[in-house]
MMTF fields as JSON, N, C-alpha, C and O atoms, coordinates in Angstrom:
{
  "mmtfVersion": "1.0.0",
  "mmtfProducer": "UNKNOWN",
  "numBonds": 343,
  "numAtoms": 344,
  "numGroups": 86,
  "numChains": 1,
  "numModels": 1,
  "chainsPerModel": [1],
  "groupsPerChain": [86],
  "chainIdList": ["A"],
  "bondAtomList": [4, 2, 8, 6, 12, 10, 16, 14, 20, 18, 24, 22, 28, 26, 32, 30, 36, 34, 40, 38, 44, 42, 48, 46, 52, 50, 56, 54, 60, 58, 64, 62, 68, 66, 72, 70, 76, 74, 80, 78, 84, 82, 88, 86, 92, 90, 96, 94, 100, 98, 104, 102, 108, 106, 112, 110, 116, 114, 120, 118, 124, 122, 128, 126, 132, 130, 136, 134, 140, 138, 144, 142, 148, 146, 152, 150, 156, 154, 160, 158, 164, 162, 168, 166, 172, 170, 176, 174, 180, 178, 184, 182, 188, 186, 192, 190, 196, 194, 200, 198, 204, 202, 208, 206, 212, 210, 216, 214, 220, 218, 224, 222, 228, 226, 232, 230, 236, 234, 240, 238, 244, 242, 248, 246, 252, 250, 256, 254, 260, 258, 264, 262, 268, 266, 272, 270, 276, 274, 280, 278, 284, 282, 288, 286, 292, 290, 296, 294, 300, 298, 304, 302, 308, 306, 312, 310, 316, 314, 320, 318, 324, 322, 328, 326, 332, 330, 336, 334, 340, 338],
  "bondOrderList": [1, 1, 1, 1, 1, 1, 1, 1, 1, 1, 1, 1, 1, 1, 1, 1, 1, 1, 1, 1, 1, 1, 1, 1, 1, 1, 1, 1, 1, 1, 1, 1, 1, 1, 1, 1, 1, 1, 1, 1, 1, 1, 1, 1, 1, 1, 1, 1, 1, 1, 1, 1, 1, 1, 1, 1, 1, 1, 1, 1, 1, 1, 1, 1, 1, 1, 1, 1, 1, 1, 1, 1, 1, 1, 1, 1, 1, 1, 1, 1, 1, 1, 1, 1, 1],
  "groupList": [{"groupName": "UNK", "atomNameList": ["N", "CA", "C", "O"], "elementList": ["N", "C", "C", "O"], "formalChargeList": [0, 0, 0, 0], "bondAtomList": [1, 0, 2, 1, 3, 2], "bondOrderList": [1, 1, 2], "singleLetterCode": "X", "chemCompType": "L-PEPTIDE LINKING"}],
  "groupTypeList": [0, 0, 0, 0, 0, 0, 0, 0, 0, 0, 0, 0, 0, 0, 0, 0, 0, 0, 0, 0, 0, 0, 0, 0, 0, 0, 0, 0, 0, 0, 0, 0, 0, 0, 0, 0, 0, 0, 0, 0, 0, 0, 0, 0, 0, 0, 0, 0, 0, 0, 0, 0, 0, 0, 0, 0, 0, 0, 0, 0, 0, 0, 0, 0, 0, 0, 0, 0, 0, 0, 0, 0, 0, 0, 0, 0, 0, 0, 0, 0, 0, 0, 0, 0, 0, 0],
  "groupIdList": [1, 2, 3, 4, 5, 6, 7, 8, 9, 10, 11, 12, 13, 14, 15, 16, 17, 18, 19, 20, 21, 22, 23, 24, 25, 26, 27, 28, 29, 30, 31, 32, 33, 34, 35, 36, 37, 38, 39, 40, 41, 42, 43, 44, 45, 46, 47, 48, 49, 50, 51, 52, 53, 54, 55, 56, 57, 58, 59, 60, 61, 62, 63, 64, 65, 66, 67, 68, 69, 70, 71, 72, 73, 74, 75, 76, 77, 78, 79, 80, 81, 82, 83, 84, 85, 86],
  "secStructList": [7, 7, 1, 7, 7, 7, 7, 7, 7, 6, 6, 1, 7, 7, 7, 7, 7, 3, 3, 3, 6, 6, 3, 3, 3, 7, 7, 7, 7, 6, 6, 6, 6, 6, 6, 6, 6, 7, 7, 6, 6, 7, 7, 7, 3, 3, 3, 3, 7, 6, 6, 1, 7, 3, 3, 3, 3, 1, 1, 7, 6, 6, 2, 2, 2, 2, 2, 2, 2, 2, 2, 2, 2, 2, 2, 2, 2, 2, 2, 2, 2, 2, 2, 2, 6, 7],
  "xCoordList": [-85.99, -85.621, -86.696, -86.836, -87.538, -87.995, -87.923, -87.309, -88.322, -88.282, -86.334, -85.746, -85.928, -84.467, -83.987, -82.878, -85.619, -84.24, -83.422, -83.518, -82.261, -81.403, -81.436, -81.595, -81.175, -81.622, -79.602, -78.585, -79.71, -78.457, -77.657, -77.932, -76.918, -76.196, -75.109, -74.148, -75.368, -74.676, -73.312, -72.225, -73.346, -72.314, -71.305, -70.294, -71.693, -70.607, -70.397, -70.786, -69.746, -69.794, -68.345, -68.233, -67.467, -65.893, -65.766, -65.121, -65.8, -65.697, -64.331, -63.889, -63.453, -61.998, -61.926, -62.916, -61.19, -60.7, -59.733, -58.9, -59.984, -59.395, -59.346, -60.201, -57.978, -57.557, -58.5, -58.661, -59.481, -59.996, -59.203, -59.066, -58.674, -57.85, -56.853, -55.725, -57.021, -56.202, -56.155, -55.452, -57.026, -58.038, -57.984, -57.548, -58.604, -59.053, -60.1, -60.41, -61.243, -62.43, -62.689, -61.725, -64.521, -64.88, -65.975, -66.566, -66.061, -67.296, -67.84, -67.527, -69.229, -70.75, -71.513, -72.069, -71.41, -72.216, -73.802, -74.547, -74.285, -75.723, -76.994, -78.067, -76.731, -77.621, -77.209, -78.224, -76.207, -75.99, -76.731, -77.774, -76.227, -76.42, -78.343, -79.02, -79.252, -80.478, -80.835, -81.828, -79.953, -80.721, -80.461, -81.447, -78.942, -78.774, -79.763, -79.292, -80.773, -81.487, -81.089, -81.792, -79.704, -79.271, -78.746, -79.437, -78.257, -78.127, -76.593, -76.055, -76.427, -74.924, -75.248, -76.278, -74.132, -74.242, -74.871, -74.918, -75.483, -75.769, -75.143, -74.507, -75.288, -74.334, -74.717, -75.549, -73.745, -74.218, -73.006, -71.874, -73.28, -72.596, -72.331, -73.204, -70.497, -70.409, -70.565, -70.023, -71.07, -71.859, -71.205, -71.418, -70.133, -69.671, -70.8, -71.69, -70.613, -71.659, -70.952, -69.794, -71.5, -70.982, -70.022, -69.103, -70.069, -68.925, -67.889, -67.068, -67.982, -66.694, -66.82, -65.998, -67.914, -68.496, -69.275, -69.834, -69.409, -69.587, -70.996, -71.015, -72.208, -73.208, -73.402, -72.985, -74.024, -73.938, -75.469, -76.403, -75.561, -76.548, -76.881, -76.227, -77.933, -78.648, -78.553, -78.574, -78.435, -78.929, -77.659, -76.797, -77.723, -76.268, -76.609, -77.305, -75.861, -75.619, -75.43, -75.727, -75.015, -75.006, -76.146, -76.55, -76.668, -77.92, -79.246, -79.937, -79.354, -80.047, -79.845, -80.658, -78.595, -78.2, -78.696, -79.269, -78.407, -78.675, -80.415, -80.78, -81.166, -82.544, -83.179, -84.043, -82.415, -83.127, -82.828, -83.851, -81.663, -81.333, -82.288, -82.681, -83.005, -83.793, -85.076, -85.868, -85.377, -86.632, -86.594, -87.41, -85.286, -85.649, -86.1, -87.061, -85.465, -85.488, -87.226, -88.046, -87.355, -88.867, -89.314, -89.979, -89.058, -90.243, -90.269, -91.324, -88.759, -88.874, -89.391, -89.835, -89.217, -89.797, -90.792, -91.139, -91.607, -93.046, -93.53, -93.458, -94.086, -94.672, -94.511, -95.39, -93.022, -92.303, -92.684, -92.985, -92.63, -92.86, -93.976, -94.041, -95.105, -96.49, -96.703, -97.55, -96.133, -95.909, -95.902, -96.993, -94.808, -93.999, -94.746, -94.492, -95.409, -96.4, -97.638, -98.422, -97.679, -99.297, -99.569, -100.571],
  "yCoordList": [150.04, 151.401, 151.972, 151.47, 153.076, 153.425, 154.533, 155.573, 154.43, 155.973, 156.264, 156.813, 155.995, 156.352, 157.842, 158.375, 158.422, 159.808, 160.038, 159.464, 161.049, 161.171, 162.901, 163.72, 162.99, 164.834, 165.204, 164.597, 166.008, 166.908, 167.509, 168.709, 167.283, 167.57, 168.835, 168.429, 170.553, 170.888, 170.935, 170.753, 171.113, 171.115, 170.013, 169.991, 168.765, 167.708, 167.598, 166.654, 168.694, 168.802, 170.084, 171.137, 169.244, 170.035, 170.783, 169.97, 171.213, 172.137, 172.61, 173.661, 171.636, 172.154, 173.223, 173.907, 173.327, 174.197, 173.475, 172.624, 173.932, 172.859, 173.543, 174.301, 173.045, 173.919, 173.203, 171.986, 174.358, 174.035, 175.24, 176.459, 174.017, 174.986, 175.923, 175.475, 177.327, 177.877, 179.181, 180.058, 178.721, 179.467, 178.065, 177.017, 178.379, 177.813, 178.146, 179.124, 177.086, 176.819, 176.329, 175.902, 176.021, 175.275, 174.508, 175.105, 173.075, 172.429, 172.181, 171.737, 172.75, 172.563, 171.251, 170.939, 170.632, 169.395, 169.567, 170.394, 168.706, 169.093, 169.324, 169.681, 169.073, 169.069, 170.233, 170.679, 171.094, 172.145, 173.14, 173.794, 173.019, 174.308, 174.091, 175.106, 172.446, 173.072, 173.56, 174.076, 173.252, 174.11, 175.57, 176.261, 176.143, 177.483, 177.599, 178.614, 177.375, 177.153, 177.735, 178.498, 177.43, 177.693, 176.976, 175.96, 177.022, 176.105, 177.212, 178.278, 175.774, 176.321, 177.715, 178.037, 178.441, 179.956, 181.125, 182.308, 180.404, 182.193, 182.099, 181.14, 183.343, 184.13, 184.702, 185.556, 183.874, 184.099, 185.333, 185.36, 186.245, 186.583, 186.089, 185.598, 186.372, 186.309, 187.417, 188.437, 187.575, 188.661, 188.368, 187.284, 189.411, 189.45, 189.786, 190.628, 189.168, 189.328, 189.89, 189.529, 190.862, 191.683, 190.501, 191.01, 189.179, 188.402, 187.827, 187.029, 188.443, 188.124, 186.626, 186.128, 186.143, 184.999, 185.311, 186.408, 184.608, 184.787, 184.454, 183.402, 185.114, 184.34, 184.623, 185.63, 183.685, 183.287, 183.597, 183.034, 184.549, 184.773, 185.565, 186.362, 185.018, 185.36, 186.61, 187.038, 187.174, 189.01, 190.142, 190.295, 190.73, 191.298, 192.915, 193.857, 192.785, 193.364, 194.966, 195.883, 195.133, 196.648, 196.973, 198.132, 196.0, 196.596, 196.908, 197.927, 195.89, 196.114, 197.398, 198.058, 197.539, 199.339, 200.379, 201.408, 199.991, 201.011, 201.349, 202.427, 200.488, 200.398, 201.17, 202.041, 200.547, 201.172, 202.977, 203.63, 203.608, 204.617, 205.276, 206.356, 204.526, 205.214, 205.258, 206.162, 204.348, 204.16, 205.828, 206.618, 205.716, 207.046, 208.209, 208.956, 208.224, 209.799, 209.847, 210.755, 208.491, 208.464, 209.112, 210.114, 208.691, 208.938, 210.442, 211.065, 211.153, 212.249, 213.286, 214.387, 212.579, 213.626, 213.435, 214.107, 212.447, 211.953, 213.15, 213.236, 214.21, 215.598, 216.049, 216.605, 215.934, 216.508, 215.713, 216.164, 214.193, 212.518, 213.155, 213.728, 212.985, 213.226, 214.203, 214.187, 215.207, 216.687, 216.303, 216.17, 215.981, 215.644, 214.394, 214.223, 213.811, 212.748, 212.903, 212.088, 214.316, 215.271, 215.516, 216.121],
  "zCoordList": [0.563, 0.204, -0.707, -1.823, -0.282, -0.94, -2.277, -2.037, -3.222, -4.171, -4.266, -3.334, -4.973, -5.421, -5.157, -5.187, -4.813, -4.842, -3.997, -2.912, -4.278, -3.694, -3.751, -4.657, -2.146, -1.899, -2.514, -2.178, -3.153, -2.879, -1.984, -1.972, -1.335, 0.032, -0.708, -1.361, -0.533, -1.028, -0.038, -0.586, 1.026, 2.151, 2.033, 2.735, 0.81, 0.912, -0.747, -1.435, -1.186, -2.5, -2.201, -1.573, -3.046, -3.605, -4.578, -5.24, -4.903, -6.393, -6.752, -6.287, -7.809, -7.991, -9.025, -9.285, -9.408, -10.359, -11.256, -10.946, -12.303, -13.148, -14.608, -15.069, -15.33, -16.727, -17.5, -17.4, -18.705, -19.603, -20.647, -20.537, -21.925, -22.548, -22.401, -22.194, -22.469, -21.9, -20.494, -19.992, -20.426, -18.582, -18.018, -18.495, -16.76, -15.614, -15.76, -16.44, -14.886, -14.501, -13.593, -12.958, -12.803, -11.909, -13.054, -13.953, -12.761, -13.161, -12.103, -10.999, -12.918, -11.534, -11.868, -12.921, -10.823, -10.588, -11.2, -10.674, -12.384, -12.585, -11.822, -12.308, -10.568, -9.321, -8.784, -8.25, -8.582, -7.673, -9.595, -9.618, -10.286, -11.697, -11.422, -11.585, -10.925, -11.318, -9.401, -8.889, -9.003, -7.247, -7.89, -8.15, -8.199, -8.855, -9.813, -10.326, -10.482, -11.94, -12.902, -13.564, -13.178, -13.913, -15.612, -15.686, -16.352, -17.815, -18.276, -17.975, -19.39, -19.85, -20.532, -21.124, -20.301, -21.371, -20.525, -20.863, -19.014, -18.074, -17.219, -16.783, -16.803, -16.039, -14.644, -14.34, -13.794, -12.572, -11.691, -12.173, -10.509, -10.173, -8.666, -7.95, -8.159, -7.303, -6.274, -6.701, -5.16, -4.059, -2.987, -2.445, -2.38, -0.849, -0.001, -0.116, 0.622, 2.392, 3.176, 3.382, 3.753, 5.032, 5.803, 6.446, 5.845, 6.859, 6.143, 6.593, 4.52, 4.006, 3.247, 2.478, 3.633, 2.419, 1.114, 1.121, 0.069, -1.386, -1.931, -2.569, -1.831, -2.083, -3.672, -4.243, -4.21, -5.977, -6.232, -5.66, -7.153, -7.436, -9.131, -9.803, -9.301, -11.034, -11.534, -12.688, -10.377, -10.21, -10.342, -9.477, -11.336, -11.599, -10.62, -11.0, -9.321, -8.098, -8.551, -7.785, -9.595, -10.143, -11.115, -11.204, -11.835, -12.614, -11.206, -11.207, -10.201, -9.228, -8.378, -7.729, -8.569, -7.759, -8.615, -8.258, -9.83, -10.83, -11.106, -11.577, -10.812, -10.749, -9.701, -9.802, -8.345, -7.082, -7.513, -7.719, -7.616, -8.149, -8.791, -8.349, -10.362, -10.936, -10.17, -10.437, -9.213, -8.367, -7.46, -6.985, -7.591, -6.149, -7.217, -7.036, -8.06, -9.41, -9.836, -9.705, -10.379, -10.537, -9.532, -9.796, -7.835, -6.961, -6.813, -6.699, -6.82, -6.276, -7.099, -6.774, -8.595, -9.829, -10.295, -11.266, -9.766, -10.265, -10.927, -12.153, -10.118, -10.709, -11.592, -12.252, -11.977, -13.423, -14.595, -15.7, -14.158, -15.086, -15.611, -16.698, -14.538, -15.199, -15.75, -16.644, -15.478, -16.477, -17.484, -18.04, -18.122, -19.151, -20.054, -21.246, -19.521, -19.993, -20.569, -21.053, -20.406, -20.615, -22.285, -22.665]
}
């Protein structure tokens, strides 16, 4: 057998739910939190997919809306920006 590692199989991995205190929780396996690259204390969100599945991601889904938004205002007012920048 060579080299010990062992790949992470996320497809064979359970994730319960389980009382901490006085909430509920999931504990993340330390191998799925560094594929997520994630560490205790951030904050990940959950993301519906058009087929009704949940993809998990770093990226808070409304600050990214809220960005593209200002992307369009910038583009369409550039003229005014640089005005105003004079």
């Amino acid at each position: 057998m060579e080299g010990a590692s062992r790949e992470y199989k996320l497809e064979e991995t359970a994730l319960q739910i389980r009382k901490i205190g006085n909430s509920v929780g999931v504990i993340l396996p330390k191998e799925l939190l560094a594929r997520l690259n994630l560490k205790e204390g951030d904050k990940f969100y959950p993301v519906e997919q058009p087929d009704g599945s949940l993809r998990l991601s770093p990226f808070n889904p409304k600050h990214a809306r809220t960005m593209e938004i200002a992307r369009q205002v910038m583009h369409e007012y550039r003229d005014t920006f640089a005005a105003l920048a004079k």
